[in-house]
N, CA, C and O atoms as a Maestro MAE file, in Angstrom:
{
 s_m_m2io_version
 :::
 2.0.0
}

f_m_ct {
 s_m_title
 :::
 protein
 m_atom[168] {
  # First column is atom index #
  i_m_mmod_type
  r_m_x_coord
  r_m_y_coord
  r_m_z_coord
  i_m_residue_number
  s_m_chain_name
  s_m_pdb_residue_name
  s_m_pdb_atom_name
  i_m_atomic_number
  :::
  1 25 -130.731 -16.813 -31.656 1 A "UNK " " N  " 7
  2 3 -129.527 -17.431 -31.145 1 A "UNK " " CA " 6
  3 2 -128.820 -18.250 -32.228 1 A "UNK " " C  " 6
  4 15 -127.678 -18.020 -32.624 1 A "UNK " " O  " 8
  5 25 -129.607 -19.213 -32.658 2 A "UNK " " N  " 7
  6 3 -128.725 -19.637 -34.218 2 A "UNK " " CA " 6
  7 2 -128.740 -18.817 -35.202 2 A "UNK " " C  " 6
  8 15 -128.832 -19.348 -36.309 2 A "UNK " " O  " 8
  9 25 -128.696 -17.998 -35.177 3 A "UNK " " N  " 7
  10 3 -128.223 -16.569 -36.332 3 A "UNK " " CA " 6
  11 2 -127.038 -15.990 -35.437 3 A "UNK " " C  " 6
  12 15 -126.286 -15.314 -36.140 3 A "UNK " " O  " 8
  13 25 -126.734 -16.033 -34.422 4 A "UNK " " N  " 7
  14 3 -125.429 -15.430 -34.065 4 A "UNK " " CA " 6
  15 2 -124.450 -17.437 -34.213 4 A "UNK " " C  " 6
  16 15 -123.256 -17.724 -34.128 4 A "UNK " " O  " 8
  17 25 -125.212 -17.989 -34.358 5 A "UNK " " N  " 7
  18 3 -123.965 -19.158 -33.636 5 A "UNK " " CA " 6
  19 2 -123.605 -19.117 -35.494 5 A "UNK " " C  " 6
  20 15 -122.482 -19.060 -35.996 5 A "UNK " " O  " 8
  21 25 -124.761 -19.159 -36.134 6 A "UNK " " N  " 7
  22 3 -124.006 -19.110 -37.507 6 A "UNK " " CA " 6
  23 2 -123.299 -18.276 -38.008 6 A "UNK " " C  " 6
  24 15 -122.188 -18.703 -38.322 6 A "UNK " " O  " 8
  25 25 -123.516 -17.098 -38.246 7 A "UNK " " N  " 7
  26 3 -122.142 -15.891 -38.311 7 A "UNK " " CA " 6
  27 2 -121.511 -16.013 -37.487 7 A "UNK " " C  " 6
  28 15 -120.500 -15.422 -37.867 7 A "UNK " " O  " 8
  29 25 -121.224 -16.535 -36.101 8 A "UNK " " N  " 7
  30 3 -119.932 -16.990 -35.552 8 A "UNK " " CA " 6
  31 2 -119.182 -17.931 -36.419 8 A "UNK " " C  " 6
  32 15 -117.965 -17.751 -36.444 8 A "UNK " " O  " 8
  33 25 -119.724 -19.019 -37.224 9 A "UNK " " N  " 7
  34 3 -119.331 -20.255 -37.804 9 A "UNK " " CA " 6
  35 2 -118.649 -19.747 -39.003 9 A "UNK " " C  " 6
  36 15 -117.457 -19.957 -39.226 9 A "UNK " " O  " 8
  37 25 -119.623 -18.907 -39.960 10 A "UNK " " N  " 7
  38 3 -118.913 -18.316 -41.437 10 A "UNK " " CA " 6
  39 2 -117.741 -17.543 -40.931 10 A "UNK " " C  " 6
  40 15 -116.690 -17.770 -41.530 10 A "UNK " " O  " 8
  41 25 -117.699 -16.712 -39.994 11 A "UNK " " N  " 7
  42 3 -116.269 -16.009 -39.408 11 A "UNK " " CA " 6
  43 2 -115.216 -16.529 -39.621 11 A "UNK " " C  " 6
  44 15 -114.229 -16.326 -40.329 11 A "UNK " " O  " 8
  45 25 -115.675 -17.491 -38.654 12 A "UNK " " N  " 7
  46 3 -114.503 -18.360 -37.964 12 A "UNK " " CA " 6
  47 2 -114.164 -19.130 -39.259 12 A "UNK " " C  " 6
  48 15 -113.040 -18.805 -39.642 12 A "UNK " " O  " 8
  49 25 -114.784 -20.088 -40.108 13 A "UNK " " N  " 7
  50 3 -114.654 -20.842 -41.293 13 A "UNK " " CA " 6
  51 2 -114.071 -19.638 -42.460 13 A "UNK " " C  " 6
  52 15 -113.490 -20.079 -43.452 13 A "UNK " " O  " 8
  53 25 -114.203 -18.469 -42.346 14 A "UNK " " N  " 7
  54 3 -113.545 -17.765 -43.107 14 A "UNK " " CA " 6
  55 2 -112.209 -17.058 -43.040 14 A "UNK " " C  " 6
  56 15 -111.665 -16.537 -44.014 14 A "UNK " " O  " 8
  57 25 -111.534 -17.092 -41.322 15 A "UNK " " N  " 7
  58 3 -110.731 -16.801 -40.867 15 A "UNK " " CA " 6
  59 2 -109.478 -18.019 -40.990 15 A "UNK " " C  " 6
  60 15 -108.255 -17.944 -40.867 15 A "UNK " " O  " 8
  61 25 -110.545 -19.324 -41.335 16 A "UNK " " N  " 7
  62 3 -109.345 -20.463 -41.471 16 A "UNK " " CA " 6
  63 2 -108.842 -20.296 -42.862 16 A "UNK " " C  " 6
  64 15 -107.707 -20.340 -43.338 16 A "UNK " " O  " 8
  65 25 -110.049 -20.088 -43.385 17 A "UNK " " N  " 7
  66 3 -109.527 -20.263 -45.228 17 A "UNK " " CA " 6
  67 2 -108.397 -19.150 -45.142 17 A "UNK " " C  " 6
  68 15 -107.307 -19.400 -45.655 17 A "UNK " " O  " 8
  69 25 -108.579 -18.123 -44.614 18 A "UNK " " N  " 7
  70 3 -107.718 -17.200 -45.349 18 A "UNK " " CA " 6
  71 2 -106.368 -16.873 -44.364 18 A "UNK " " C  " 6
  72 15 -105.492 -16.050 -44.629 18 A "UNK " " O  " 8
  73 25 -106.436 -17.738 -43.158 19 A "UNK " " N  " 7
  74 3 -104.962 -18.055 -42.804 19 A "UNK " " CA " 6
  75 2 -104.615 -19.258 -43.866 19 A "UNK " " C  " 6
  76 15 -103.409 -19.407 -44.064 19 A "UNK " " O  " 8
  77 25 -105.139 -19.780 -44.289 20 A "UNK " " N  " 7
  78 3 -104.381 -21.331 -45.217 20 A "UNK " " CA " 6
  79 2 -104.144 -20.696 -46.021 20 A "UNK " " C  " 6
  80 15 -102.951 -20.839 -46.287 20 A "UNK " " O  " 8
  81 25 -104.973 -19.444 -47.140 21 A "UNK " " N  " 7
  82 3 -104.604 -19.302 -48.086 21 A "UNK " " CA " 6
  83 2 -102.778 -18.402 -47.540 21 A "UNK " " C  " 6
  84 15 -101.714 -18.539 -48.144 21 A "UNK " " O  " 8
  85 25 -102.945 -17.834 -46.682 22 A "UNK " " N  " 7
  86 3 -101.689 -16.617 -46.147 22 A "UNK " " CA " 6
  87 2 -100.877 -17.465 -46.410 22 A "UNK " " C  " 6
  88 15 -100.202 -17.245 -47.416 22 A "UNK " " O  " 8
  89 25 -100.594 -18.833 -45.590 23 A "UNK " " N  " 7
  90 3 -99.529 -19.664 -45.243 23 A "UNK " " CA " 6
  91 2 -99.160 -20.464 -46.658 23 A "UNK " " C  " 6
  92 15 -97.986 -20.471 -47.029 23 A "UNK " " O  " 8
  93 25 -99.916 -20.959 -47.231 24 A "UNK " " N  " 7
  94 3 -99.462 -21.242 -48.777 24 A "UNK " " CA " 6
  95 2 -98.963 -20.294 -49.332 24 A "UNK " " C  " 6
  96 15 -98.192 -20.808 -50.142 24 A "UNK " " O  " 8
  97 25 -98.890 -19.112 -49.437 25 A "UNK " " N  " 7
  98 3 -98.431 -18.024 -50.527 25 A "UNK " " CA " 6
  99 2 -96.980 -17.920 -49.740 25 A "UNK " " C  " 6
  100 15 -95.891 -17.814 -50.303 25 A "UNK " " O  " 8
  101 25 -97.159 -17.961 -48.608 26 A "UNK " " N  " 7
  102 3 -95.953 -17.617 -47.654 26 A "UNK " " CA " 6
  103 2 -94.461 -18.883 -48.095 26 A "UNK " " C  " 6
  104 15 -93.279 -18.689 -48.376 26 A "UNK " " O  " 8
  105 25 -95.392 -20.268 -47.947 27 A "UNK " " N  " 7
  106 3 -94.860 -21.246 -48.435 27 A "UNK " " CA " 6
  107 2 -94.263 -21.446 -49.735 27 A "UNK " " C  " 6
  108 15 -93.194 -22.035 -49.898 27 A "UNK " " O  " 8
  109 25 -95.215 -20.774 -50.981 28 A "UNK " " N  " 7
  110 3 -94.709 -20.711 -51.842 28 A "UNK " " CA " 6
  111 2 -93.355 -19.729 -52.493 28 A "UNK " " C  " 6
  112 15 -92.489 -19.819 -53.363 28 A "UNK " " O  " 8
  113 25 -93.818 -18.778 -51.457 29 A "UNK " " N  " 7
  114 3 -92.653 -17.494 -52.060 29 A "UNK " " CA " 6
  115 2 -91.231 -18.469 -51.261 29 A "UNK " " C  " 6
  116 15 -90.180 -18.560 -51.896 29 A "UNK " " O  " 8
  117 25 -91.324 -18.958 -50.239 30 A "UNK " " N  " 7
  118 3 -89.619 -19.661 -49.589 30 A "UNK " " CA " 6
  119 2 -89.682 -20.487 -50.818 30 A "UNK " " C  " 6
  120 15 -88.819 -20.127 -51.617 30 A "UNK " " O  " 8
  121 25 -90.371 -21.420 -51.220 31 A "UNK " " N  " 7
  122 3 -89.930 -22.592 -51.862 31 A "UNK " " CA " 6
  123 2 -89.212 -21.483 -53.300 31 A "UNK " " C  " 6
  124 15 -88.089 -21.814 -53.680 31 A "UNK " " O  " 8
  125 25 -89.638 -20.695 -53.755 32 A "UNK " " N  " 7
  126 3 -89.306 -20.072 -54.800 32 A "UNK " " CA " 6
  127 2 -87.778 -19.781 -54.589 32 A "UNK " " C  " 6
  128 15 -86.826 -20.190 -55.253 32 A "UNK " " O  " 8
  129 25 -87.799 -18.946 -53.463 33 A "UNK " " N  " 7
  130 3 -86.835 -18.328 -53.189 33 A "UNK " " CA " 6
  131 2 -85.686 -19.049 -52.822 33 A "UNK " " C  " 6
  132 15 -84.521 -18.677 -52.961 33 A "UNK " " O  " 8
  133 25 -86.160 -20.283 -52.262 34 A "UNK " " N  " 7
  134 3 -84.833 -21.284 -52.183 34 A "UNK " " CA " 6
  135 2 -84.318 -21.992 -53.749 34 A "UNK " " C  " 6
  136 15 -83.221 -22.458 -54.058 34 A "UNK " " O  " 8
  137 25 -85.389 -21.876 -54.434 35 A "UNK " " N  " 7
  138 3 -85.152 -22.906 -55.673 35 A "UNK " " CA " 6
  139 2 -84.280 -21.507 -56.510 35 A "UNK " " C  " 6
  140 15 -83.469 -21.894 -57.352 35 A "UNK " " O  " 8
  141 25 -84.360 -20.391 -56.386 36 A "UNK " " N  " 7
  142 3 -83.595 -19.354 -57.271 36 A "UNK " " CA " 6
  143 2 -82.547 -18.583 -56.592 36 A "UNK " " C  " 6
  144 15 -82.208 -17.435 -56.882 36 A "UNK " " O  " 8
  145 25 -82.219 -19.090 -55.954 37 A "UNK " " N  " 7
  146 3 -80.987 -18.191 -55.156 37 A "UNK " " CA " 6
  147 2 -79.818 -19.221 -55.235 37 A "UNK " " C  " 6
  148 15 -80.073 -20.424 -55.180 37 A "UNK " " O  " 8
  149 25 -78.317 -18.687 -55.384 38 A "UNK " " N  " 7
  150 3 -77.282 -19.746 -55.831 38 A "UNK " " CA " 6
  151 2 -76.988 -20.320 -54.463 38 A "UNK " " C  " 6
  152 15 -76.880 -19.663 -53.428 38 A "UNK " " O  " 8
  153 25 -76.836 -22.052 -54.633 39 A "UNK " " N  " 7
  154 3 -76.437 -21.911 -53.525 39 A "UNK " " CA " 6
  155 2 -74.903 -21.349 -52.398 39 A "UNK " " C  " 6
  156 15 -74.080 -20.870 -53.178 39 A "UNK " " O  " 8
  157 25 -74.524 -21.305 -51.383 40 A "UNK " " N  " 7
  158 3 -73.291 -21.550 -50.714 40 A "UNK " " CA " 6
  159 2 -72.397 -21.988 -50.605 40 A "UNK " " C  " 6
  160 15 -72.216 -22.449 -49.478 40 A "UNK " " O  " 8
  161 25 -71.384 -22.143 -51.489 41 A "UNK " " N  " 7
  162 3 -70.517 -23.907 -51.396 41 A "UNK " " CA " 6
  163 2 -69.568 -23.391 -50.646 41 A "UNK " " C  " 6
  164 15 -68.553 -24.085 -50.713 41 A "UNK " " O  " 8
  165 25 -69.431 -22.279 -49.814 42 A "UNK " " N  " 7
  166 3 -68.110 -21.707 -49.059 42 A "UNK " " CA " 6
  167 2 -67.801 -23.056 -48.162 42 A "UNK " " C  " 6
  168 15 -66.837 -23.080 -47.396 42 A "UNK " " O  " 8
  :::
 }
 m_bond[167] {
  # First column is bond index #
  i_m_from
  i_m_to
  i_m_order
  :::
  1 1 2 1
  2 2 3 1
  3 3 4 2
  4 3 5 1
  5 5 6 1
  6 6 7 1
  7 7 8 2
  8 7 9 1
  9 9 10 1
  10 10 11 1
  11 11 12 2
  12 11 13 1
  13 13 14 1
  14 14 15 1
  15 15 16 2
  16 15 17 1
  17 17 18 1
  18 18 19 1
  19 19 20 2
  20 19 21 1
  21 21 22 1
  22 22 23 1
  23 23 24 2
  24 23 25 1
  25 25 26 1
  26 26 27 1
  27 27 28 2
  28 27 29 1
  29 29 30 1
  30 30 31 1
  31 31 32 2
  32 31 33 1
  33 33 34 1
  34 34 35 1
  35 35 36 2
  36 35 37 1
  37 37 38 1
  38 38 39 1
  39 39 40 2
  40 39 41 1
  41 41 42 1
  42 42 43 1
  43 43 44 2
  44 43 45 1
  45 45 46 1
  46 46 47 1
  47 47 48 2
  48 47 49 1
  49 49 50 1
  50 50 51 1
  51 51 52 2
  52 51 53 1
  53 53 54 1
  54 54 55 1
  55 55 56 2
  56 55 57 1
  57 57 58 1
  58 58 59 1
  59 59 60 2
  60 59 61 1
  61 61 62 1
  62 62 63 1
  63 63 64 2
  64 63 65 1
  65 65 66 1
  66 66 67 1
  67 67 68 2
  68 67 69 1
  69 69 70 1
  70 70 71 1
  71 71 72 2
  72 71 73 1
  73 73 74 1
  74 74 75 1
  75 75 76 2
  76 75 77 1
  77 77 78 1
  78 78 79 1
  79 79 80 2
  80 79 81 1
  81 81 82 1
  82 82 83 1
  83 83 84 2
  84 83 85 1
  85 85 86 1
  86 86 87 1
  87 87 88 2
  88 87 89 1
  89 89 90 1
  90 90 91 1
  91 91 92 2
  92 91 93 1
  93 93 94 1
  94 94 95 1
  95 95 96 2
  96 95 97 1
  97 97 98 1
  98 98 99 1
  99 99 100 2
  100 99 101 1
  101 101 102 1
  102 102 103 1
  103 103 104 2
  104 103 105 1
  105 105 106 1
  106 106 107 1
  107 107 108 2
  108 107 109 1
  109 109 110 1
  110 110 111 1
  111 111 112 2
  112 111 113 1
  113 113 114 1
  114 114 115 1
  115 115 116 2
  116 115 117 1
  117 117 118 1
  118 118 119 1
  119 119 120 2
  120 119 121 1
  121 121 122 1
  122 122 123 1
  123 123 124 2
  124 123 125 1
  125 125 126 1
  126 126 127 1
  127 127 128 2
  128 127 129 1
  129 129 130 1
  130 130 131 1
  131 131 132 2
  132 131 133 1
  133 133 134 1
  134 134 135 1
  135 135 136 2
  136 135 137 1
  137 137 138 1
  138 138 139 1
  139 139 140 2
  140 139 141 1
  141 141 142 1
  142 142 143 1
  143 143 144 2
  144 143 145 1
  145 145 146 1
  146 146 147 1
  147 147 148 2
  148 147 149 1
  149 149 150 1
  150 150 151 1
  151 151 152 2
  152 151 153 1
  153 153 154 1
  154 154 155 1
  155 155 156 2
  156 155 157 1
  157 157 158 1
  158 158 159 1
  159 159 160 2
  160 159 161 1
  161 161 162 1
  162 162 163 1
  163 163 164 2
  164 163 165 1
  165 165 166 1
  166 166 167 1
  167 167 168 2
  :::
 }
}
C-alpha cells in the first residue's frame, strides 16, 4: 500500500513540475513577444 501511495506522490509531484515548467516557457515566450513587437500608437 505505501508503494502505490508513493508512485501516486512522484506522479503527482512530477505532473506539478512540469505544468510550472509549461507555464514559465509559456510566460516567457508573451513576455518576449510583447518586449519585440512595435508598439500601436494608432
Amino acid at each position: 500500500m505505501w508503494k502505490k501511495l508513493l508512485i501516486l506522490a512522484a506522479l503527482v509531484g512530477a505532473g506539478a513540475y512540469v505544468a510550472k515548467k509549461v507555464k514559465s516557457a509559456n510566460d516567457e515566450r508573451a513576455l518576449w513577444h510583447e518586449a519585440t513587437t512595435a508598439p500601436d500608437l494608432r
